[in-house]
N, C-alpha and C positions, 0 to 999 in steps of 0.2 A: 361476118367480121370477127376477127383473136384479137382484141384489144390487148397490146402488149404494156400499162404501164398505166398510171395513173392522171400524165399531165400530158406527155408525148405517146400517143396511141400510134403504135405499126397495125394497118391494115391491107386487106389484097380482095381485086379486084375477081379472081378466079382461084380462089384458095385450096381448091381442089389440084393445082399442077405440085401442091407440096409431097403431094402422095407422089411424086415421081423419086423423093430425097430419097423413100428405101432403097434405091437401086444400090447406094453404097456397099449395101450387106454385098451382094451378089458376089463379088470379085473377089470377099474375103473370106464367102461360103467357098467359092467353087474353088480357091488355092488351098483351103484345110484340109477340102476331098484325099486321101491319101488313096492314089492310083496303083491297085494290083492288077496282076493279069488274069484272065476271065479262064482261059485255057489251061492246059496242064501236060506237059510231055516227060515221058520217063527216060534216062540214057541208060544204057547197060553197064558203062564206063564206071557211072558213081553209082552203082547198087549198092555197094557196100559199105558206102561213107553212113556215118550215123547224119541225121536231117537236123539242120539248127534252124530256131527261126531269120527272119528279115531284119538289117540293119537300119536303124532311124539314118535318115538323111535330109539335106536342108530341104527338101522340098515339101518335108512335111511340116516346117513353119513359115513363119512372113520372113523374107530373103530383104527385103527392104524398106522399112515401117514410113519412111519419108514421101516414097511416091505413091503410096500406099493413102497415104491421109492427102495429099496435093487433089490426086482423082478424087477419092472422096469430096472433097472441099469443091473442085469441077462441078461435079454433079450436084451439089447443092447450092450451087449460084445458078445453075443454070433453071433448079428447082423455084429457086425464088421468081428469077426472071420472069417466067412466065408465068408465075402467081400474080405479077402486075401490082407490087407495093405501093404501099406511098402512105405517107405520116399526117395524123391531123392532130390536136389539142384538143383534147377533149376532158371532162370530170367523170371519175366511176359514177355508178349508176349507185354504188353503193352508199358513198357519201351521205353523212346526215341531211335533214330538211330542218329546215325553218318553219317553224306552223304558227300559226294564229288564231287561236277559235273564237269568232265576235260572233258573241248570244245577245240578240235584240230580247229586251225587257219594257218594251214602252207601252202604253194603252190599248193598243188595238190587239196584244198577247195577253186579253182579259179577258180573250172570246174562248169560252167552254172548250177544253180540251186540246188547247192549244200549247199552254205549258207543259202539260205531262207529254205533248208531242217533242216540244224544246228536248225536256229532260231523256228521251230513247234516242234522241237524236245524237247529244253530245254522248251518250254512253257509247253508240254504234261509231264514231270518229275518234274514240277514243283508244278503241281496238285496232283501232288502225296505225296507230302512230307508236313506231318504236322507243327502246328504251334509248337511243343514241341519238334520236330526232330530238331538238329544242322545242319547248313549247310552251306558247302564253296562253292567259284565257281572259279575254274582254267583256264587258257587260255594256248595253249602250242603252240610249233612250231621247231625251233631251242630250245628257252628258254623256260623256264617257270611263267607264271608269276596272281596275285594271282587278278583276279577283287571282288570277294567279300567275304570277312574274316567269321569265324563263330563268331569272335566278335560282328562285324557290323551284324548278321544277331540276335544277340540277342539284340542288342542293339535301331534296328529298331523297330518299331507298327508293330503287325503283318500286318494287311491290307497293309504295304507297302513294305514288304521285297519282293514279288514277281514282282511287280510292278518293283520295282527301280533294281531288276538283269536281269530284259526282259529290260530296257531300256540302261543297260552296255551291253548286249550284243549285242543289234541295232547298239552302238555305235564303233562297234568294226570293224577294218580296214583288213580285211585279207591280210596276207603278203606273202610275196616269199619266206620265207628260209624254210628249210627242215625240216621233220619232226624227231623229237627225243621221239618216243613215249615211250619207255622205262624209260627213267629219268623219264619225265613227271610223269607216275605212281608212280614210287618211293618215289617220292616226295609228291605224295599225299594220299600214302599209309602212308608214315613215319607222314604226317599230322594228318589223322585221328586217330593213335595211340596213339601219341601226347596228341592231345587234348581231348581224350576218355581212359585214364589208368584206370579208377575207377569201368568200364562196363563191363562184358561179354556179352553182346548185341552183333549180329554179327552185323559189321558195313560195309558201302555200298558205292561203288567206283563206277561212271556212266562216264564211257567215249563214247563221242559221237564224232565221227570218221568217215571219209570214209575208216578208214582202208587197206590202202594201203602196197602193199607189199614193197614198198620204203620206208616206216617206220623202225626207226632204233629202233629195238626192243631188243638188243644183250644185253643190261645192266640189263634185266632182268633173266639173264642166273648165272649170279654172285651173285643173290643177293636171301634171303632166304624171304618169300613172308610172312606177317602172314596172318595166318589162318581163321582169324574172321572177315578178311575182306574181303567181297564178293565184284567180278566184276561184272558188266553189260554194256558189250558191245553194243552202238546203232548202228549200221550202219546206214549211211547217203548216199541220191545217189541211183541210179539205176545202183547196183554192177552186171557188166560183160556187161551191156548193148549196150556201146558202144566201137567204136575203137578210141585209143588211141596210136596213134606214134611220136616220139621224134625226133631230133637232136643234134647232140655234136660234137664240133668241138676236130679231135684227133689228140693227140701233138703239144698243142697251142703253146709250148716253141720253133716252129717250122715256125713260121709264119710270118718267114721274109723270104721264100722259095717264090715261084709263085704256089707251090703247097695247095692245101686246099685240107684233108681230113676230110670227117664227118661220124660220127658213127649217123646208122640211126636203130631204134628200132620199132620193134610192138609188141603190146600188146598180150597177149596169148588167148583172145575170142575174135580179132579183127574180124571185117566182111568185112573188104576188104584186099587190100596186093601189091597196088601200089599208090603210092606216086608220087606227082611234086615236084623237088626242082629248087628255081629261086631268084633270087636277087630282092629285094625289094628297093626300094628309100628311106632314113632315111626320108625326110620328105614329104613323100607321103600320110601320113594319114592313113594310114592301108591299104592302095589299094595294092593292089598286080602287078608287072607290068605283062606287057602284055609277054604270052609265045616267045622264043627268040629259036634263032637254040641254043644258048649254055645253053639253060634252062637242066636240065636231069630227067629222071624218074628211079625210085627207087622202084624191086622189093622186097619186103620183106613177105617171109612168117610171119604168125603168132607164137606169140611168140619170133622170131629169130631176127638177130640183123646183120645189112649190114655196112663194110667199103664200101663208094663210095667217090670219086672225086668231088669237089663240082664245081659247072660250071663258066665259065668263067665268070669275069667280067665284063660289060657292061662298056664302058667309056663314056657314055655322059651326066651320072648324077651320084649324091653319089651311090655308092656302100657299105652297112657299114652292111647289115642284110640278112641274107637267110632265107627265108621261105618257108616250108614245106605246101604243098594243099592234099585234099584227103582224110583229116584226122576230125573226127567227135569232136574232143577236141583239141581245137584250142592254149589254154593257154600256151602250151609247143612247138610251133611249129614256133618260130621264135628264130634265133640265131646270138647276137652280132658277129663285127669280128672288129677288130683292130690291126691292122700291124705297125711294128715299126722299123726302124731303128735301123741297130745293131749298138752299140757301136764299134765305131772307137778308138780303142787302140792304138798310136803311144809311141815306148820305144824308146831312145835314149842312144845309149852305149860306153862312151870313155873311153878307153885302148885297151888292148893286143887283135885285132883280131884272134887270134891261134886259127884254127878250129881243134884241136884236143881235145880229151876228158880230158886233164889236162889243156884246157883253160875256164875261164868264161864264154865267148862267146860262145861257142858249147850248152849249156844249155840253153841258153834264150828261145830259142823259144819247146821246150819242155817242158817246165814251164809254160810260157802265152800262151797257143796255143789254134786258133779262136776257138770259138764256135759259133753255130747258133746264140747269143745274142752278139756276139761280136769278131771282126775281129780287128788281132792284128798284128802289123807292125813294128819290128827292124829295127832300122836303126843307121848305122856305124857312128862315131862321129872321123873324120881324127883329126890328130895334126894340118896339116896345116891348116884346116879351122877354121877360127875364129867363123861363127857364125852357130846356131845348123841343123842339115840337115831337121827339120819341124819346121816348125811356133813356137812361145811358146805358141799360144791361142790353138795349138791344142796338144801339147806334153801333154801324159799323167804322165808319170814316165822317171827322169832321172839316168844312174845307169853308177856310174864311179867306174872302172876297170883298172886303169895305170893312167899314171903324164898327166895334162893337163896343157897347156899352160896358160900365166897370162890373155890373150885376151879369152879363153876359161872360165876359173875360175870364169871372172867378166859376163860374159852373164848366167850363172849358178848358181848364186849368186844374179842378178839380178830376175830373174826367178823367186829362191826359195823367194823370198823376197816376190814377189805377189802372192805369197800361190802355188807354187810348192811344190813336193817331190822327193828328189834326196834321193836314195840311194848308199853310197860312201863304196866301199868293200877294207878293209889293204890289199893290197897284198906284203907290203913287210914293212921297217923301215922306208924308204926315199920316199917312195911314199906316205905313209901315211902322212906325213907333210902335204903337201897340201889341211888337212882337215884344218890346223888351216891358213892357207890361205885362202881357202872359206870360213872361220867362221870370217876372220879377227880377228883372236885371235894369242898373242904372240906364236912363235914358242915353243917348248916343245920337248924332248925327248921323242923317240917312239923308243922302243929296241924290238927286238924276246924274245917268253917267250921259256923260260928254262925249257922242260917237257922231262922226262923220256924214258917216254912211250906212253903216249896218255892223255888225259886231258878229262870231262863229265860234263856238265851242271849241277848245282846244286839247281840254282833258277829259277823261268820262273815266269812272271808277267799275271799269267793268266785271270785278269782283260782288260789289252791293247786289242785295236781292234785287234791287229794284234794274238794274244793268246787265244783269247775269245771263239773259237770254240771247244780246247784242254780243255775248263775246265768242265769236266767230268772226273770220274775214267777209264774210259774204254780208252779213249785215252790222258790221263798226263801223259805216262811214255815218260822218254824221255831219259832213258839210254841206249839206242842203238845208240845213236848218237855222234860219238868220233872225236875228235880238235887233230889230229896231229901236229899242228903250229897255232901259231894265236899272234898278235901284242898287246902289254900292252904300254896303253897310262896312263899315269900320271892323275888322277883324279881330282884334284885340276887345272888341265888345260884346264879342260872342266867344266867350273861354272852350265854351264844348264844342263849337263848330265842328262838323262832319262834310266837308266839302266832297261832293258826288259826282261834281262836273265847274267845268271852269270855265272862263270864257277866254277871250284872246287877249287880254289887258290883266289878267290872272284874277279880274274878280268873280264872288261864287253865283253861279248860275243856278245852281241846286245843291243845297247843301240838306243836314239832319241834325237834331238837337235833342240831345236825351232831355227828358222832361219824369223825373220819379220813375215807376216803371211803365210810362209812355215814349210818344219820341213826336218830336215838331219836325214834316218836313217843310223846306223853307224855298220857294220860288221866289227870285229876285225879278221878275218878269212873268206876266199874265200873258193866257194864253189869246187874250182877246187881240183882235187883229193891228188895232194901232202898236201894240207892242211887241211881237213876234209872229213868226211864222209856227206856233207850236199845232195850233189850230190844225193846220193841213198839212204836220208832217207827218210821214208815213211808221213813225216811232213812236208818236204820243199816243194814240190806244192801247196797243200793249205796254206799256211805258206806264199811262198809270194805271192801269187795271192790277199791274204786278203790285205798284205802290199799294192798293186798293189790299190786295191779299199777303203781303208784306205786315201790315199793318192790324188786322184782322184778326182776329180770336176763331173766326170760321172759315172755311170753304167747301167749295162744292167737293163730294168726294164719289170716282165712281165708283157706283154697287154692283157691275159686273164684271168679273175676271177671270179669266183661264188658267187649268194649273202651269204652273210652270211661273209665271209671272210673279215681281219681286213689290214690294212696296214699301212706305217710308213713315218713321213716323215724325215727321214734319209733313205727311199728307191729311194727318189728323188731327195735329195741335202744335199750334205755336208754344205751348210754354209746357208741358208734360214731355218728357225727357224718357219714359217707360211707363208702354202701356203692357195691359194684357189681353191675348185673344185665346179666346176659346173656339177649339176645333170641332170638326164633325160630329165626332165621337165619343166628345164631352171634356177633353182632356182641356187644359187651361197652360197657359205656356205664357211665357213673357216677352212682352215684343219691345227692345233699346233702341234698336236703330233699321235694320231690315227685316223681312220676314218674306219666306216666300213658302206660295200655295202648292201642296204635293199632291192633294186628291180634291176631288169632286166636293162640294157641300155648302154648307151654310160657314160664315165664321161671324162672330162675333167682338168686337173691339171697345175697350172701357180703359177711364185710369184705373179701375180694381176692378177682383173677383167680385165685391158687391152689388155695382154697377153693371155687372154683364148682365143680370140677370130682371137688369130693367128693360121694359119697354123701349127708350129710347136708345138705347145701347146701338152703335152703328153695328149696321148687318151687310154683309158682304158676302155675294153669290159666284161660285167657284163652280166653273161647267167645264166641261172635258175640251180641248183641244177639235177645233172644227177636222181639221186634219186627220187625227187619227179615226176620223169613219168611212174614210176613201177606203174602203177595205179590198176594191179592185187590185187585181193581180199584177205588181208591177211585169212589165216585159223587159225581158232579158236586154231585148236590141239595144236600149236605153244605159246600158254601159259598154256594151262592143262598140257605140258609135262613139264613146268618150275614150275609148282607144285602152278597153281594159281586157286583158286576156282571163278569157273564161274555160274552166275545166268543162269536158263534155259530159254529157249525159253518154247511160252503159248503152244506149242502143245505137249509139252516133259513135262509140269507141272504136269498133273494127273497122268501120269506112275510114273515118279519120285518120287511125293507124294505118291501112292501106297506104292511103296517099303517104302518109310521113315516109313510109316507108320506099316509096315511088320517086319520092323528093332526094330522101336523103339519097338514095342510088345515084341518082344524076348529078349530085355535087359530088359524091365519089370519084364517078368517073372524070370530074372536069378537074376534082383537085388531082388525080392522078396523072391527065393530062401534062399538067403544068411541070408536075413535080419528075417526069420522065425518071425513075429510077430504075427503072430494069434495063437500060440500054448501059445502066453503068454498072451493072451486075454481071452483064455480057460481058462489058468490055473484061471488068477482073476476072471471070471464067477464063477467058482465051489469055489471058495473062498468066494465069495457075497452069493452065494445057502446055504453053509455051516455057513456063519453068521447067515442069517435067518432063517435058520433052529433052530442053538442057541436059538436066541430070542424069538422064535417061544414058543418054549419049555417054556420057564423061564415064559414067558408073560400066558399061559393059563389057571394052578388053578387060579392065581387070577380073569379070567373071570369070571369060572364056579359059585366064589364064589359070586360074584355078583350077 
């Protein structure tokens, strides 16, 4: 192939009939020939003339330059012709590339000699890429994120663009969160698109990767790939080499038990298949202790994955890390543990003890009922006792059900004042007065409403904490839930009213009452069965359980998390606005509103630096991402089948090249087909013959006559 041109390429099918076009010369050698005679004859006649030389005459130039260049021009149509032309659209070969280098930085590139593999890798692709090629450089892991723009890479000296990205990526900190290899690409696919619309150059994606089968690669399953940008996969590592096995502690939501279970994993080319697991001392230095009778061994075939019991605790130093021996990849082979305290729930309930199922009472504890994270404890609230049957530092929720006395009302009121939450249920017209008793507000009329048939919530405040969970379409409806009875209090007699839900006649179904810094909430109807359906509808457990921690100075908080994962501080206190947590490493940092886990370790959470270093200080166990220990070699297939075009490996290049080369031929020949150009190359050859021919004619009496 002579590619003639950059957009519009002339090609020929037998490029070789062009060597016929020298024939030109021939015609215009063989007329310069100036013809003497080869013989020699003497006369006797001219002996004595003196000898002069020969006169130039026109034969010894070109006699007519027109038909002269016509043949010429003949003979190189006819040249072409059978060279077999024909035109396609093609890009130089020269043209710049689009590049992209995404360096995977996620946890499982913590495995020994793996980074310094990264780092030879991007230097060896770095030599490859011209000063005229565009070029970005990715870093990815959970996020994605960009160290060096194709801006900056045009904006640099060349002499220092290579330089100054081998020295960002020295600089670079490999992390613990997990890898998201999928976006990653996306993202850097939709880049080079981006900033290459103007090319059909195929453009070039290098991700350099241990490739791991714990790569979350699923987003690339959704997404439609283009075409013109090729992959090249590096592997990094001595893929399969080693064994690699894990730890995971299973049903950490669980780990206020004595029990400890761990999910223990091997790799599927593992070379061994038993494991030590043993508790380690937090500040031991990485020593491992010494084997103990409640140490345990852990067989695990290859590939397969063991529930075992994790061994007992030693009591005579911290106990806070189990680690795993045995295993040739050590990165993943230690696991936080942090135990905590469930949540001590005390409710407190005065009225009508009637344990039948049309009393208040008979519900409560089918409502708040313990869970692993928290143990929940009713208790009865007599008339004659004045004051409440648990502490107030420990009551979590108070919930009145019947008339209390004036010595009860003012300890409950007291209470609510120091940021309690009483929630006070109408069960009747006269019992409800005693709200404007604990509110210390003027008495007010409180009648039964006057319903038909049944009555239906019409508004819901589904901003309130207590609502906040229902605001979705899938669970707002809320017409299955019907008010046989329910108490209407005069509005104007409640100034702070917080109306939370309405009924269908606009009076409040559920309202809120600040109370000093507590809050009253206020049910106009009990859940017991003469009066609604709250009993058995499919909202009221979470409904108040929210109320339940809404209200609360506690809750349950969990103690295991992976990095990566974000949390809140309203997951630690209702009324501290800034806490602080102390890291791994000792470092202390302030936590306002989020905070998220970047490595493996212990944390610690208090309202101050003084507080951390109490005992009670919440402790929080941060273990590596289950994920990044699939350390299995992802397979290739796995993106050919998501329709991603992959650069070959060097020993599949000649074959491959073969074929392309075998393909491209055959569309040659069909585009040349179609495009029949040499029959119109003829036809102007015998057009050119047929001029000169003309001239030919016209031009030669007046030779003769010369």
């Amino acid at each position: 192939m002579f590619p003639f041109g950059s957009a519009n390429t002339m090609s020929f099918l037998a490029p070789l009939y062009l060597i016929a076009g020298l024939a030109i010369g021939l015609p215009i050698l063989f007329h310069l020939i100036r013809q003497t005679p080869k013989g020699k004859q003497v006369f006797s006649s001219i002996m004595f003339l003196s000898p002069s030389p020969p006169r130039m005459t026109k034969r010894s130039h070109v006699e007519d330059w027109l038909l002269l260049l016509l043949r010429a021009f003949a003979i190189c149509l006819l040249a072409l012709a059978f060279a077999r032309p024909f035109f396609r659209t093609t890009s130089s070969d020269d043209a710049p590339t689009g590049i992209v280098l995404l360096i995977d930085t996620s946890a499982s590139m913590q495995r020994k000699g793996y980074w310094e593999s990264v780092q030879a890798e991007v230097n060896a692709k770095l030599k490859e890429v011209s000063p005229e090629d565009s070029l970005a450089v990715l870093r990815f892991d959970s996020d994605t994120e960009m160290l060096f723009s194709i801006e900056e890479w045009k904006q640099q000296p060349q002499q220092l663009r290579k330089e100054r990205i081998l020295e960002r990526v020295r600089n670079i900190d490999v992390s613990w969160n997990k890898t998201r290899l999928g976006e990653a690409m996306i993202q850097a696919a939709e880049l080079l698109t981006e900033n290459n619309q103007k090319t059909t150059q195929a453009l070039r994606l290098i991700v350099i990767s241990d490739l791991q089968s714990g790569s979350e690669w699923e987003a690339l399953s959704a997404y439609t790939w283009p075409q013109n940008v090729l992959v090249d996969f590096v592997p990094v590592g001595e893929r399969g080499s080693a064994t690699n096995a894990s730890i995971q502690i299973v049903a950490d939501d669980n780990l206020t038990d004595n029990i400890l279970r761990l999910r223990v994993s091997n790799s599927q080319d593992a070379g061994s298949d038993l494991f030590n697991i043993n508790w380690q001392d937090l500040f031991s230095d990485g020593v491992a202790l010494p084997k103990s009778n409640s140490d345990i061994s852990a067989y695990v075939p290859p590939g397969q994955t063991r529930i075992v019991r994790a061994p007992d605790p030693p009591t005579d130093f911290i106990t806070q890390r189990l680690v795993l021996t045995g295993d040739e990849e050590p990165f993943d082979n230690i696991c936080y543990v942090a135990k905590t305290e469930p949540w001590k729930v005390h409710i407190v309930y005065a009225g009508n003890t009637d344990d039948s199922t049309n009393g208040l009472r008979f519900f409560l504890e089918p409502v708040f009922q313990s869970t692993p994270g928290r143990k929940v404890t009713v208790h009865n609230w007599n008339s004659e006792d004045v004051n409440s049957p648990i502490e107030a530092t420990q009551l979590s929720l108070m919930v009145i059900g019947g008339k209390l006395s004036t010595e009860q009302l003012s300890w409950v009121r007291e209470w609510s004042r120091a940021g309690g939450q009483t929630l006070f249920v109408a069960t009747d017209p006269e019992q409800s007065l005693s709200l404007y008793e604990l509110l210390e507000l003027p008495i007010s009329e409180v009648t039964e409403a006057d319903i038909t048939e049944y009555s239906m919530l019409s508004q819901v405040d589904l901003t309130h904490p207590i609502f906040a969970q229902f605001d979705d379409p899938r669970f707002s409806d809320f017409t299955k839930l019907r008010y046989w009875k329910h108490r209407v209090f005069k509005t104007e007699s409640l100034p702070d009213l917080k109306v939370l839900a309405k009924l269908e006649n606009n009076d409040p179904a559920i309202g809120e009452i600040p109370i000093g810094k507590g809050r009253v909430i206020l049910l106009s109807s009990g859940w017991n069965r003469d009066d609604s359906d709250l009993a058995v509808w499919s909202k009221f457990v979470p409904m108040m359980n929210a109320m339940l921690e809404y209200g609360s100075q506690q809750r349950y908080v969990r103690p295991q998390f992976t990095v990566g994962d974000v949390i809140h501080v309203s997951d630690f206190s209702r009324t501290e606005t800034q806490l602080k947590i102390r890291h791994p490493k000792g470092e202390i940092v302030p936590f306002n509103d989020t905070y998220r886990f970047m490595q493996p370790g212990l944390y610690k959470i208090a309202p101050s630096e003084l507080e951390l270093a109490e005992p009670n200080a919440t402790t929080l166990a941060v273990n590596l991402p289950p994920a990044e220990s699939q350390t299995t070699p992802l397979s290739l297939d796995v993106f050919k089948s998501n329709g991603i075009p992959l650069s070959l490996p060097k020993q599949a290049q000649a074959t491959e090249l073969n074929e392309a080369v075998n393909e491209r031929q055959l569309m040659n020949v069909e585009l040349e087909s179609k495009q029949q150009l040499w029959k119109w190359l003829l036809l102007l050859a015998l057009f050119v013959l047929f001029l000169e021919t003309v001239i030919a004619g016209i031009r030669a009496p007046s030779r003769q006559a010369v």
